[in-house]
MARDOSE-492502 format. One record per residue: residue in three letters; z negated, x negated, y negated of N, C-alpha, C in turn. Coordinates in steps of 0.1 Angstrom, whole numbers, plus 5000, padded with zeros to 4 digits. Example, Ala and Ser with C-alpha at 12.3 -4.5 7.8 and 13.67 -1.06 7.14 Angstrom:
BEGIN
ALA492248685057492248775045492248685033/SER492948725022492948635011492148715000/
This chain:
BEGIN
UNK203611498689202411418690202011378676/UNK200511448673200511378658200111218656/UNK200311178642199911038640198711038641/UNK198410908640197410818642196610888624/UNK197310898614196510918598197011028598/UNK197111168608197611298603196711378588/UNK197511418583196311478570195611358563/UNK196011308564195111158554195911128542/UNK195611078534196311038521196010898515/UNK197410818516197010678513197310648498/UNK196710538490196910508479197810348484/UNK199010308479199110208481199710138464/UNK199110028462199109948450200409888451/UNK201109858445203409738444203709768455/UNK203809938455204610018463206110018466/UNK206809938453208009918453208909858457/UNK208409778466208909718476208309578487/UNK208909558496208009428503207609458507/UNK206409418507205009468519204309618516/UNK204009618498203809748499204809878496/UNK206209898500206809968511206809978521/UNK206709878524206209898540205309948547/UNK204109928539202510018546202810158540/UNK203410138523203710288526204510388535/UNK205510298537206510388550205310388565/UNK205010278564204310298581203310388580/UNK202610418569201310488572201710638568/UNK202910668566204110788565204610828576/UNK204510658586204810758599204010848606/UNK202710768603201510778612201010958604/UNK201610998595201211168590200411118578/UNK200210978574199611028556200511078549/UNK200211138537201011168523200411068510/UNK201511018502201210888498201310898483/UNK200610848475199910788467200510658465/UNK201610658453201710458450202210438437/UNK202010298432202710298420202710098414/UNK203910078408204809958407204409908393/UNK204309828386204809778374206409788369/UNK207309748379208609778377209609708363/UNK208509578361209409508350208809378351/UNK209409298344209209138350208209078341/UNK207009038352205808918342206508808336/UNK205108768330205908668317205908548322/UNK204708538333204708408343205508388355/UNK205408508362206408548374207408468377/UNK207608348385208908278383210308378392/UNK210208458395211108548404211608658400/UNK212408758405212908858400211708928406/UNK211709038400210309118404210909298408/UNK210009378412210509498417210609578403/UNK211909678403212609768394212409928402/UNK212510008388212510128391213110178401/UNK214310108403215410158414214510148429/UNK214009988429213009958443212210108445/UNK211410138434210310218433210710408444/UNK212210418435213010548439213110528454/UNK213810418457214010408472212410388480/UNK211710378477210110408483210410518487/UNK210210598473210210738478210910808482/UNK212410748486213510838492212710778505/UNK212310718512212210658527210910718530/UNK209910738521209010838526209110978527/UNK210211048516210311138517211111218534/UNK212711098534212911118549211811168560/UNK210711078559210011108570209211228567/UNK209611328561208911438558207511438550/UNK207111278545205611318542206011338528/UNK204911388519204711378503204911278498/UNK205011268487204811088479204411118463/UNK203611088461203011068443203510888438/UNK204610878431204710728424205510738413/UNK204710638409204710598394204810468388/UNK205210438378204910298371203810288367/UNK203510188368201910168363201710048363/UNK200809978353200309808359198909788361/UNK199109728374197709738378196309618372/UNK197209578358195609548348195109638341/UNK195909778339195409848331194909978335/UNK193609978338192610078343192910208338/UNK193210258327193410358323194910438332/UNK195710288334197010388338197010388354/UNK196210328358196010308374194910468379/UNK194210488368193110628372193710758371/UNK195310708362196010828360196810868374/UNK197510728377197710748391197010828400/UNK195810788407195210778410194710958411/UNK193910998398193911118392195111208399/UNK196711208392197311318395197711318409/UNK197511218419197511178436196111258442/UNK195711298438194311348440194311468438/UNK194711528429195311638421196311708431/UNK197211618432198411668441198111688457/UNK197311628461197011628475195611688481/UNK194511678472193211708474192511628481/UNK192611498487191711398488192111288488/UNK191411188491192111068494191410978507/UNK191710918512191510838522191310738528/UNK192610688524193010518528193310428511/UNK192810268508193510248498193810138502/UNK195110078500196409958504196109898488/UNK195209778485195509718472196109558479/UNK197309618478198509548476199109478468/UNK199109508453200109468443199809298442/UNK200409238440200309098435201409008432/UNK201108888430202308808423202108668431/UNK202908558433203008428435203708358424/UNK202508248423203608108415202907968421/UNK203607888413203407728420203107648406/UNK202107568408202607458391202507328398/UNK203007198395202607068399201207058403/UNK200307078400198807108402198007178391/UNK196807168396195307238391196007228373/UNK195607138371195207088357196807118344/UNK198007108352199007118349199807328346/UNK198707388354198807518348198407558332/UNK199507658331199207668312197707838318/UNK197607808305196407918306197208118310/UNK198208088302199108208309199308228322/UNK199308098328199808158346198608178350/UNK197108138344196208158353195608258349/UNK195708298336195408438336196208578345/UNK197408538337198108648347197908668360/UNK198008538366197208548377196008618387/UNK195008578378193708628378194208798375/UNK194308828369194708998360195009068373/UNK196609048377197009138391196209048401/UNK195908948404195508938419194408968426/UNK193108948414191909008416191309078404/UNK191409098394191009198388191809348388/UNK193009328388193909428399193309508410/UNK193109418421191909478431190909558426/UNK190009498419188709578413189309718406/UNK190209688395190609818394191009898405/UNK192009898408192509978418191210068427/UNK190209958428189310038435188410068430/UNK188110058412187010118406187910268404/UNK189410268399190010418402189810528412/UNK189510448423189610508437188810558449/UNK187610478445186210478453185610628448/UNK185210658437184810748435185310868445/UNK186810888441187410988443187010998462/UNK187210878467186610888480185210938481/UNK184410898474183210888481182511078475/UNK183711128467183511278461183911378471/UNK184911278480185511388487184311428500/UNK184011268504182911288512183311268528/UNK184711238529185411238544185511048547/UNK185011008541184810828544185910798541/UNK186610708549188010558547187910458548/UNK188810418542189410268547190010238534/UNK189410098528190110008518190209928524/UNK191909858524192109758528193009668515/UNK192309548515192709488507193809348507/UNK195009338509195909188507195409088500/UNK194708958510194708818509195608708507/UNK195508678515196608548519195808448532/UNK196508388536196208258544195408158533/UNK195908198520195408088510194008138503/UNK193608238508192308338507191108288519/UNK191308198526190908108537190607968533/UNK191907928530192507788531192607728518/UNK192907618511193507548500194607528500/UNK195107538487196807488490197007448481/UNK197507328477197907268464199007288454/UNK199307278447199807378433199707518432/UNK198807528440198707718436197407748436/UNK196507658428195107738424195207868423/UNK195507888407195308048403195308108419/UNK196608118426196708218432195708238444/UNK195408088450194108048456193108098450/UNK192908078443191508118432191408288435/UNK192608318433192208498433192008548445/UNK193008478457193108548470191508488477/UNK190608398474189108408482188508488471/UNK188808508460188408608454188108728457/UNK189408788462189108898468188308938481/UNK188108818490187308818497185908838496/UNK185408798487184108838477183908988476/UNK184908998466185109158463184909268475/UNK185509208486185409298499184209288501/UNK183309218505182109178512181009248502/UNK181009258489180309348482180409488489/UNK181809488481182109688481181809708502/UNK181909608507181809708524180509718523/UNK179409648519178409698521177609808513/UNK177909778501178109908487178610078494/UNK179910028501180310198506180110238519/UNK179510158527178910148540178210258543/UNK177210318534176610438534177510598530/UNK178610578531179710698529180810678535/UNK180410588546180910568557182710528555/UNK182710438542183610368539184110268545/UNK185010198550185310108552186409998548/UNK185509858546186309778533186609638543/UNK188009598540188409498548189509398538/UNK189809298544190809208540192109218547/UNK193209128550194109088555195008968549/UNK195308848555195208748557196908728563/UNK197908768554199108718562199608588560/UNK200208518571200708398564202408418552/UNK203308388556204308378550205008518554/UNK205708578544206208738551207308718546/UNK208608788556210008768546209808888539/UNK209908848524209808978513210208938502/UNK211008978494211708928483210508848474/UNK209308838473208408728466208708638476/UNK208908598488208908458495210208428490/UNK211408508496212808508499213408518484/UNK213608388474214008428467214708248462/UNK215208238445215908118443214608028444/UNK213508068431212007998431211407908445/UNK211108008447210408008460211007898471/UNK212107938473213107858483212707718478/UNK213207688464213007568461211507468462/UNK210307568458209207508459208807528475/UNK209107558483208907568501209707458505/UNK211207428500211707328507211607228503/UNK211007178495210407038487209506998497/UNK210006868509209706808517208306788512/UNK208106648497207106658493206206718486/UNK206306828486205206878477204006948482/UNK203606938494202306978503202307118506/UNK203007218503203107338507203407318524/UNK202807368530202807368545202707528552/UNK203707578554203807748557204507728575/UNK203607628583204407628595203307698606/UNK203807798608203107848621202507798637/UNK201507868644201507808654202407858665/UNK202607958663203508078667204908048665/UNK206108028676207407998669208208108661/UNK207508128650208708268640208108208626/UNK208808128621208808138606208208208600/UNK208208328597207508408591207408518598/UNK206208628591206508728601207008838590/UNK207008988603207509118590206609198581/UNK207009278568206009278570205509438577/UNK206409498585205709558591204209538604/UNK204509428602203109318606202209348604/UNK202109328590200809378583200309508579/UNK201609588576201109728580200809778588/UNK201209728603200509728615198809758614/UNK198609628612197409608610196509678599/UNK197309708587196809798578196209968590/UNK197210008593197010158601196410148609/UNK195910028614195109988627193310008622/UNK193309908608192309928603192010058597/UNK192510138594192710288586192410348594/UNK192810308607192710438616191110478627/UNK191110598633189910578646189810458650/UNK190810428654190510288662189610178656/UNK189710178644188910108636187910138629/UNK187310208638186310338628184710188626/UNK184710118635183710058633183609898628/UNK185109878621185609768613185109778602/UNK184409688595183909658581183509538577/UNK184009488562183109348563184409238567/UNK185509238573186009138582187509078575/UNK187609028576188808888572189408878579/UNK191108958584191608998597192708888590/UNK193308818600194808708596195508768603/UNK196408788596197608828607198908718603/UNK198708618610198908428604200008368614/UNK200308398627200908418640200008258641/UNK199108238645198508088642198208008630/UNK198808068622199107928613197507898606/UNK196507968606194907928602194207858612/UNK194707818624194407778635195007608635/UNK196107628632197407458635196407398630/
């Protein structure tokens, strides 16, 4: 029985592990051939260990299992030039493209607004939405040349909705992106593109699950509030790849424009 994305070709952005391994493996099951690529060394703001070449290899040993292709590379997704190269030789290698997963991103926390140094908010800003824009000024084209339509789906957050206190920057970028969507779906609407968000709440993925993180989550006082309405802590993230292949696929042929949470409640509490 074929998949749900047989013959389709996904681009997925911080392929190298987390969540975007995971849409790459799920959309691997579904019959894409994949398109991804990692930074693979640690930001200067980044309070966490960050994904390594090794992550990157095992991407592509888990897609390759499933028989599909795989194009990945190191790349950082501020720099347009090496994201088109991507981009380029995945196009090259496969002959069209289809789906794009802009995925890649970072989390940090500061005491508040005013108490960020100009480094985290830029970095910030760089991969979390101007990242996006790249990824999809590399990418759009190549779709809209092929002429067979798609699906951009782009990673939010709950905090792409909501406010959360000590995480501007990262606030700042994730309604950001939501912007960015609501342009380009009406922009690629006529090439029968389709451009969406996704809205997860908390996902166990080595950016949540780590020394950092733990510490700024369990700080009774510090207003971070990641409690579901739904009783599961967090969810997987094959969750959201779920939802990625859902939007990618027929079934969502008439999805555009839309701000999907996949929150288990928690935008609701």
């Amino acid at each position: 029985m074929a998949g749900r994305l047989e013959g389709k070709v996904a681009l997925v952005s911080g392929g190298a592990r987390g969540q975007g391994r995971s849409h790459a493996v799920r959309l691997a099951q579904e019959g894409a051939d994949i398109i991804t690529f990692d930074v693979c060394r640690q930001l200067g703001t980044v309070p966490y260990p960050m994904a390594t070449s090794e992550d990157l290899k095992e991407t592509v040993r888990l897609v390759e299992d499933l028989d599909r292709r795989i194009v990945a590379r190191e790349a950082d997704v501020r720099e347009l030039g090496a994201v088109q190269s991507v981009v380029d030789e995945g196009v090259a290698e496969f002959g069209r493209l289809d789906i794009v997963c802009a995925n890649a991103g970072i989390a940090g926390f500061a005491e508040n607004t005013w108490s960020l140094t100009e480094e985290q908010w830029d970095e910030m800003i760089a991969v979390n939405l101007t990242g996006v824009f790249k990824t999809v000024r590399a990418a759009a084209p190549k779709m809209i040349e092929a002429g067979n339509g798609g699906s951009i789906v782009i990673t939010s957050s709950t905090a792409g909705v909501k406010g959360m206190p000590g995480a501007a920057h990262y606030v700042a970028a994730k309604h950001g992106v939501v912007g960015l969507m609501r342009s380009l779906a009406n922009e690629l609407a006529p090439h029968s593109i389709r451009v969406n968000t996704v809205h997860p709440t908390g996902v166990n993925t080595p950016m949540i699950h780590n020394e950092f993180m733990d510490q700024v989550l369990g700080d009774a006082e510090g207003g971070i509030n990641l409690e579901n309405a739904l009783p599961v802590g967090e969810v997987e993230p094959v969750d959201i790849s779920n939802a990625i292949v859902f939007l990618s696929s027929d079934e969502g042929r008439y999805i555009t424009g839309v701000s999907l949470p996949v929150d288990a409640g928690y935008l609701g509490k």
